[in-house]
C-alpha positions as a Markdown table, in Angstrom:
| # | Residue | x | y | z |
|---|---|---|---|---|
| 1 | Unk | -15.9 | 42.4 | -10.8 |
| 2 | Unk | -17.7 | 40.5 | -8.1 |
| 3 | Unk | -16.4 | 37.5 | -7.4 |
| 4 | Unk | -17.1 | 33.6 | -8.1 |
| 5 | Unk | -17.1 | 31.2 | -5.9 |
| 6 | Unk | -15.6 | 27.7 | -5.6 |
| 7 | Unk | -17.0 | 24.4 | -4.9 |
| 8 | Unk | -14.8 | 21.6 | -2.9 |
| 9 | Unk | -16.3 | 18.5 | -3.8 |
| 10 | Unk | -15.8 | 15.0 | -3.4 |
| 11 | Unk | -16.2 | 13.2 | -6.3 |
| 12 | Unk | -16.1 | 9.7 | -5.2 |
| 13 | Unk | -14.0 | 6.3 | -5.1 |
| 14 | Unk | -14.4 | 6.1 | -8.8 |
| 15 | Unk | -17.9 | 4.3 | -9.5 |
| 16 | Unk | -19.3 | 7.9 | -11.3 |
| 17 | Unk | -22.9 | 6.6 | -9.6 |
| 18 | Unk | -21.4 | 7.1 | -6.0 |
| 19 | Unk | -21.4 | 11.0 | -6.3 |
| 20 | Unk | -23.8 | 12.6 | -4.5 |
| 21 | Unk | -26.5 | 14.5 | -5.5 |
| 22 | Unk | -25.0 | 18.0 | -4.1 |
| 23 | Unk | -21.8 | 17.3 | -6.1 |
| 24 | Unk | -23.4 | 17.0 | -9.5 |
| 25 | Unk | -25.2 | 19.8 | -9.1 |
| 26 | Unk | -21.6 | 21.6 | -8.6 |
| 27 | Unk | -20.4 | 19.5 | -12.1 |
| 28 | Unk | -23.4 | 21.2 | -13.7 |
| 29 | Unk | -23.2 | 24.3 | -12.5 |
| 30 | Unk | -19.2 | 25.1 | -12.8 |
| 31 | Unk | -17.9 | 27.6 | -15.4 |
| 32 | Unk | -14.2 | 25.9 | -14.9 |
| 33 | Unk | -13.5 | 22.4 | -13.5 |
| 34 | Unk | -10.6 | 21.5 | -11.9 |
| 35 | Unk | -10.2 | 17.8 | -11.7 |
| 36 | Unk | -7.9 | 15.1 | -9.8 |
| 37 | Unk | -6.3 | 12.0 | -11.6 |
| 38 | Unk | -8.8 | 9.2 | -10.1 |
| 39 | Unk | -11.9 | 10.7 | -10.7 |
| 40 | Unk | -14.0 | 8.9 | -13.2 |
| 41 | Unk | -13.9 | 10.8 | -16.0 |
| 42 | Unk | -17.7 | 9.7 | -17.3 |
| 43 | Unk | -18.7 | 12.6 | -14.4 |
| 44 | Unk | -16.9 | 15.6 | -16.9 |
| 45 | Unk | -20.0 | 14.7 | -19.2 |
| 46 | Unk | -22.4 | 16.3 | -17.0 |
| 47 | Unk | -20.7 | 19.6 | -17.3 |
| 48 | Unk | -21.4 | 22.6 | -19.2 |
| 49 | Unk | -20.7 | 22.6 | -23.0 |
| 50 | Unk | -18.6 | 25.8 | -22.6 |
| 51 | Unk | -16.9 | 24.6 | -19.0 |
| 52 | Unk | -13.3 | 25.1 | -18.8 |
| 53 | Unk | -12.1 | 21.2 | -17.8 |
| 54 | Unk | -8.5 | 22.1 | -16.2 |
| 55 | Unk | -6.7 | 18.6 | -15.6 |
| 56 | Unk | -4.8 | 18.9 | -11.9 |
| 57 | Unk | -3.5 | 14.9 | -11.7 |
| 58 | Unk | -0.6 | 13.6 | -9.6 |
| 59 | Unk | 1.3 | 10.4 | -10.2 |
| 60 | Unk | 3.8 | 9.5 | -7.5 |
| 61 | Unk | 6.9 | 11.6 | -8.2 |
| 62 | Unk | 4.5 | 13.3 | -11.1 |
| 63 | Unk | 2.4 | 16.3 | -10.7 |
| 64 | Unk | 0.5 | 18.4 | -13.4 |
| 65 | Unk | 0.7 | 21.1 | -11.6 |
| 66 | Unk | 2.2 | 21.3 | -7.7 |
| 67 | Unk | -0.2 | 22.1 | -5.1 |
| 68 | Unk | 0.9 | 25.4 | -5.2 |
| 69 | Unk | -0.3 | 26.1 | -8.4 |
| 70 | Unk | -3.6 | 24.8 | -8.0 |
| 71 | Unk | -4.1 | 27.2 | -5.7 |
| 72 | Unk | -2.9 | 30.1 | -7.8 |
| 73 | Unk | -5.4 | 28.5 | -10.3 |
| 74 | Unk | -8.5 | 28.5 | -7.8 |
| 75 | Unk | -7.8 | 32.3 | -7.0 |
| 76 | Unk | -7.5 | 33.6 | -10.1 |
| 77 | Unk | -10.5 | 31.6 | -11.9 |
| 78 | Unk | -12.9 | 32.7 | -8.3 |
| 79 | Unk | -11.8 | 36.4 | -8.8 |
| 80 | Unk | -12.2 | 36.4 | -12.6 |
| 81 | Unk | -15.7 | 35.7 | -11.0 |
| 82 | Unk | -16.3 | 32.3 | -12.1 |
| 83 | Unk | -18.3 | 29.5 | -10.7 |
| 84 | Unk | -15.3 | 27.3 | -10.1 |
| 85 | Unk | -15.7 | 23.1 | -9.4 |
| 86 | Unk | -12.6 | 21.9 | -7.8 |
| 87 | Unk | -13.4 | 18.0 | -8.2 |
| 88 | Unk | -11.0 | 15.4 | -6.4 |
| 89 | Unk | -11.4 | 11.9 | -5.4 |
| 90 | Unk | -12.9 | 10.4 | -2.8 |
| 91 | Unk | -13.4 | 13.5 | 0.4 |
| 92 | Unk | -12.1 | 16.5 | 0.2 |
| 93 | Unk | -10.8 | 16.4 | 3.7 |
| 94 | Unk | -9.4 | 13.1 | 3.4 |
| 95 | Unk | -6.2 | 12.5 | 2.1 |
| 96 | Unk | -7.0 | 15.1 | -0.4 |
| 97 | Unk | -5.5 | 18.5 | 0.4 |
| 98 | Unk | -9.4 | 20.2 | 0.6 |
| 99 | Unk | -8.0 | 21.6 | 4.1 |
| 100 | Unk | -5.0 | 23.1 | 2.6 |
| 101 | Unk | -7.3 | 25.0 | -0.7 |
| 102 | Unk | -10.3 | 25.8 | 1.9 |
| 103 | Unk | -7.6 | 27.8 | 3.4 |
| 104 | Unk | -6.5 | 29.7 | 0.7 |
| 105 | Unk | -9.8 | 30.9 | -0.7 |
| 106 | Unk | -10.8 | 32.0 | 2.8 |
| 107 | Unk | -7.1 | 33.8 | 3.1 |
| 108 | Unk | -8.3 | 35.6 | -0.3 |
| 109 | Unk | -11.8 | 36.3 | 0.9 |
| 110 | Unk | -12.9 | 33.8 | -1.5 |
| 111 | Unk | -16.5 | 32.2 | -0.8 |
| 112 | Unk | -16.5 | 28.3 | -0.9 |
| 113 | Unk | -18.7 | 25.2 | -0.2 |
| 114 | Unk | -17.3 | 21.8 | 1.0 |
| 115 | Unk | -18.9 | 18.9 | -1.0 |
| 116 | Unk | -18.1 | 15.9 | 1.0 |
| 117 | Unk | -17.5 | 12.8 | -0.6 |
| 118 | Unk | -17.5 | 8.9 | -0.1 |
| 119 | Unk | -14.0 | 8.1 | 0.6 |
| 120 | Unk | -12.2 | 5.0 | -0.5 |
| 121 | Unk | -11.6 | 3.8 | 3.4 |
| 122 | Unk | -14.6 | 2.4 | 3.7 |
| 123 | Unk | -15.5 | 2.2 | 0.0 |
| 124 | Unk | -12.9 | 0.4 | -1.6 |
| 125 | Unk | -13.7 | -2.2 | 1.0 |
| 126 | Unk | -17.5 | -2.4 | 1.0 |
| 127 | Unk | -17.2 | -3.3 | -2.7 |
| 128 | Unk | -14.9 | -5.6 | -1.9 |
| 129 | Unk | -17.0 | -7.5 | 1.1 |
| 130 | Unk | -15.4 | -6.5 | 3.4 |
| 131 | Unk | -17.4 | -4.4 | 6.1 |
| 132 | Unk | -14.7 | -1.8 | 7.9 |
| 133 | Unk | -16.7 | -2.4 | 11.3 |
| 134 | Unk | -18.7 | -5.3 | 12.4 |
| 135 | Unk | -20.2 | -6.5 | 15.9 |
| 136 | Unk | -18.3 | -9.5 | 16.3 |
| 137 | Unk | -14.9 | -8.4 | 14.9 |
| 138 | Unk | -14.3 | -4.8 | 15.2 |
| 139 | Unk | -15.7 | -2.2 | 16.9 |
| 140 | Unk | -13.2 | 0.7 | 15.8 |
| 141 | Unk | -11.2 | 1.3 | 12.5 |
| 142 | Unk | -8.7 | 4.2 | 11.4 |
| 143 | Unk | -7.7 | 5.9 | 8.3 |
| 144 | Unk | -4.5 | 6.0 | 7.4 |
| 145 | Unk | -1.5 | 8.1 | 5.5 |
| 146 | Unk | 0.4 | 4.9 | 3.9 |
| 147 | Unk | 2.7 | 7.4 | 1.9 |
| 148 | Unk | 5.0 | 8.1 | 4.4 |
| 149 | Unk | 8.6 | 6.4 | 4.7 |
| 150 | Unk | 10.8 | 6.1 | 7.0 |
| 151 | Unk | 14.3 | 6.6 | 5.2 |
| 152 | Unk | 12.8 | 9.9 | 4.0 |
| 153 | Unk | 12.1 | 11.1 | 7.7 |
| 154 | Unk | 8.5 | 11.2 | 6.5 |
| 155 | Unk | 6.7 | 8.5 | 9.4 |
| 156 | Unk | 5.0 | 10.4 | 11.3 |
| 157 | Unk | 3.2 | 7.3 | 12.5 |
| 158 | Unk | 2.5 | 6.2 | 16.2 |
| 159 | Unk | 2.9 | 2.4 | 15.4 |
| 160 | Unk | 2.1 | 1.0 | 18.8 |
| 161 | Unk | -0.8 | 3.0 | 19.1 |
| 162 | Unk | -2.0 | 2.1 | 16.1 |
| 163 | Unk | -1.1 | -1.8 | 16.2 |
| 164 | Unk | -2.4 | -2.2 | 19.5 |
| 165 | Unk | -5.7 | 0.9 | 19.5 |
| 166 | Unk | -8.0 | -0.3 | 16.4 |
| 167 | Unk | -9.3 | -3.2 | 15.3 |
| 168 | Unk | -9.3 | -2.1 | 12.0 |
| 169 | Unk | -6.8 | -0.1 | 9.8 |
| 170 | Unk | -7.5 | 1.6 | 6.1 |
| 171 | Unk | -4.3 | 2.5 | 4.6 |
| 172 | Unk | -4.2 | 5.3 | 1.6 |
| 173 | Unk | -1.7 | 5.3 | -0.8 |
| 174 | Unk | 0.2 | 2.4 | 0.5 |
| 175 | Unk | 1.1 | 0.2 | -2.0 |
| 176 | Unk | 4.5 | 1.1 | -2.8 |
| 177 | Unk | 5.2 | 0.8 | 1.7 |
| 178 | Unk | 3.1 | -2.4 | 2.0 |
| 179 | Unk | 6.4 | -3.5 | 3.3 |
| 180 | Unk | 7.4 | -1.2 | 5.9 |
| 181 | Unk | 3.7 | -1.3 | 6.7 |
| 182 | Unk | 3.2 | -5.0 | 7.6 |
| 183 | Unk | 6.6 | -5.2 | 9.5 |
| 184 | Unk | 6.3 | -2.0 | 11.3 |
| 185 | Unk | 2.4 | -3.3 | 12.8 |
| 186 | Unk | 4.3 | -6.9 | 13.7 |
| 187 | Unk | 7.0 | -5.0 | 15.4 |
| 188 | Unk | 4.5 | -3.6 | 17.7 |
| 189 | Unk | 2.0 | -5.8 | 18.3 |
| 190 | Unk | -0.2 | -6.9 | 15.8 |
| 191 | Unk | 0.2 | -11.0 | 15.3 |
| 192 | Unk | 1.7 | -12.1 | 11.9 |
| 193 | Unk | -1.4 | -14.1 | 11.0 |
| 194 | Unk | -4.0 | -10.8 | 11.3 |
| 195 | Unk | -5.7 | -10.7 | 7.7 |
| 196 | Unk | -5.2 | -8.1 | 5.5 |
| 197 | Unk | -6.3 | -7.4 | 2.1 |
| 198 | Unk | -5.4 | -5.0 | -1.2 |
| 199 | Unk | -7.8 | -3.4 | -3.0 |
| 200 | Unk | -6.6 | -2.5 | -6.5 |
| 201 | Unk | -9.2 | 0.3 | -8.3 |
| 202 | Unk | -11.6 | -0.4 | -6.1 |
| 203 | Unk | -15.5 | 0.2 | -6.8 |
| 204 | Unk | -14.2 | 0.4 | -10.6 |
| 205 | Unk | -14.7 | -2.5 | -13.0 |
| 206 | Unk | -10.7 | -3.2 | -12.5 |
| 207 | Unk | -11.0 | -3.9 | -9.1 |
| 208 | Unk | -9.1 | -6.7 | -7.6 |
| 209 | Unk | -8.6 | -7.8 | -4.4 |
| 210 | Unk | -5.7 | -10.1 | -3.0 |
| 211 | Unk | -5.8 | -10.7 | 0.7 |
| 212 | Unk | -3.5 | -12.9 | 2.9 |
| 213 | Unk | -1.8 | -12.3 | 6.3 |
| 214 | Unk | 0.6 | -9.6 | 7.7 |
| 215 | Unk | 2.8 | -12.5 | 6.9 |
| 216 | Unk | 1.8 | -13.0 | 3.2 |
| 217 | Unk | 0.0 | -9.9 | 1.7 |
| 218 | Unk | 3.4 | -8.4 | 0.3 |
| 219 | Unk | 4.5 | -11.8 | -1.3 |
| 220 | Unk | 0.5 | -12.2 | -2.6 |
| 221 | Unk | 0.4 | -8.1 | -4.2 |
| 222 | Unk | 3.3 | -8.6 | -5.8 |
| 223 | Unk | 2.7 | -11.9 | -7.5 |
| 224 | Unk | -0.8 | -10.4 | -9.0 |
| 225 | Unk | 1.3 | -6.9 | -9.9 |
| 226 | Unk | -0.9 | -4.9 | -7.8 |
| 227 | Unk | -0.2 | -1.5 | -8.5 |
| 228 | Unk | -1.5 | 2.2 | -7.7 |
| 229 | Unk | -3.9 | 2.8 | -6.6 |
| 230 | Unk | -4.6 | 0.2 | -3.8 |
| 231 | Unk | -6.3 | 0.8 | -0.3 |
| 232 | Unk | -4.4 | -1.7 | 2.0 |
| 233 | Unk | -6.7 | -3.2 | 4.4 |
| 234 | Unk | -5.7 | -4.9 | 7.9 |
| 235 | Unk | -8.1 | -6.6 | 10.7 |
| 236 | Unk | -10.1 | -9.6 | 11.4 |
| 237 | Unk | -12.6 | -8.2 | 9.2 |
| 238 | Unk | -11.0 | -9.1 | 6.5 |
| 239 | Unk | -12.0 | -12.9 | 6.6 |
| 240 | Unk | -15.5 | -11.2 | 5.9 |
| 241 | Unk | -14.5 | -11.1 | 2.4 |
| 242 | Unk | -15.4 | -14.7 | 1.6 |
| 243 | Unk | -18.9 | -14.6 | 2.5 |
| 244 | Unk | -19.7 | -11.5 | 0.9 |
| 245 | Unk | -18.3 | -10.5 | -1.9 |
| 246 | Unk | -20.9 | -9.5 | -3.1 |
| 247 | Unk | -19.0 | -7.1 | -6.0 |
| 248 | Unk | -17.1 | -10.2 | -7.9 |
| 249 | Unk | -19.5 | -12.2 | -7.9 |
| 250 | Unk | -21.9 | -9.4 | -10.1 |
| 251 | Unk | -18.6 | -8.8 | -12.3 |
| 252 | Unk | -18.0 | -12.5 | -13.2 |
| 253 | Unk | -22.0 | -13.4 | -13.7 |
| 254 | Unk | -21.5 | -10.5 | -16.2 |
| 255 | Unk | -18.7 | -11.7 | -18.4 |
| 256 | Unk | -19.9 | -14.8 | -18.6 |
């Protein structure tokens, strides 16, 4: 049997309109979709009526099926020569193990396509007015692993390098360490008055954004019960936000 192939594809930071036109062609097209937890699940609709939707979400400390298995699942679907849509949030290749399965498949011979995607480092914030670079207040930002903790052994994270090299940092998946995060950035070199800002669902209609200090942002997050999943945003860009937030303003003219 000849075999399928599989399509890597960014889906998006969860408004279904930000996919791009290469990834819904892959929807269309797939005989069995594999699909994360935080994609919008409005983009399912434009698959086939006899596609195989195959649900691979992970809650922290929660998976539907360990990494592992999804590649077992993206082998065996390709050789059964399927036309296979592996759909995740966000990139691929950010934050979203694409590197790890574009391995696999190419290990088995398997013929793929990367589908990049807009990730939620520079979505998330957009929506939220808050631009990642700008002329007069940064001029570099980074993307960031916020999952990692230090009791665990699992910060890998050069902190001074970090704190004192870019004007503006994009943490993933760092709600639950926004507290290690903030002191570890004070600790080496970033004042305790830099703004920083959570996102909460962002580019989704339950977006909510709380921003503060370095200082303050825990004690403000917690107080709103900000929860997963939140991009944590730090830098001088942040005080952006007031000026254009653009986003809130369209949800609040609409429930009106």
């Amino acid at each position: 049997m000849e075999r399928g192939k599989v399509y890597l594809v960014g889906a998006g930071p969860g408004d279904p309109k930000l996919i791009t036109v290469r990834g819904l062609e892959c929807i269309k097209e797939a005989d069995v979709i594999a699909y994360d937890r935080l994609i919008n699940r409005e983009l399912l609709e434009y698959s086939k009526k006899d596609c195989e939707l195959i649900f691979c979400g992970k809650l922290p400390g929660k998976h539907e099926l360990i990494q592992e298995q999804i590649h077992d699942l993206l082998v065996e679907k390709a050789m059964e020569g399927k036309v296979v849509t592996r759909l995740k949030g966000g990139d691929p290749f950010v934050f979203g193990r694409g590197g790890e399965e574009a391995e696999v498949l190419a290990q088995h011979e398997i013929p793929f396509e990367i589908v990049p995607g807009i990730t939620s480092g520079i979505a998330a914030p957009a929506y939220a007015g808050i631009p990642v670079t700008h002329r007069d207040h940064a001029g570099s930002f980074t993307i960031v692993t916020g999952h990692g903790r230090k009791e665990k052994g699992q910060d890998f994270i050069n902190w001074r390098a970090l704190a004192e090299g870019s004007d503006t940092i994009c943490f993933y998946m760092g709600i639950g360490n926004l507290k290690h995060i903030c002191s570890e950035l004070i600790a080496h070199g970033k004042r305790s008055d830099t703004p920083a800002a959570v996102i909460e669902w962002g580019t989704t209609e339950n977006q909510r954004t709380v921003t503060g200090t370095l200082e303050t942002i825990l004690d403000n997050a917690q107080k709103e019960n900000i929860t997963h999943p939140a991009m944590v945003i730090v830098g001088e860009v942040v005080r952006m936000r007031e000026k254009i937030r653009w986003f809130d303003r369209i949800e609040a003219a609409l429930t009106k």
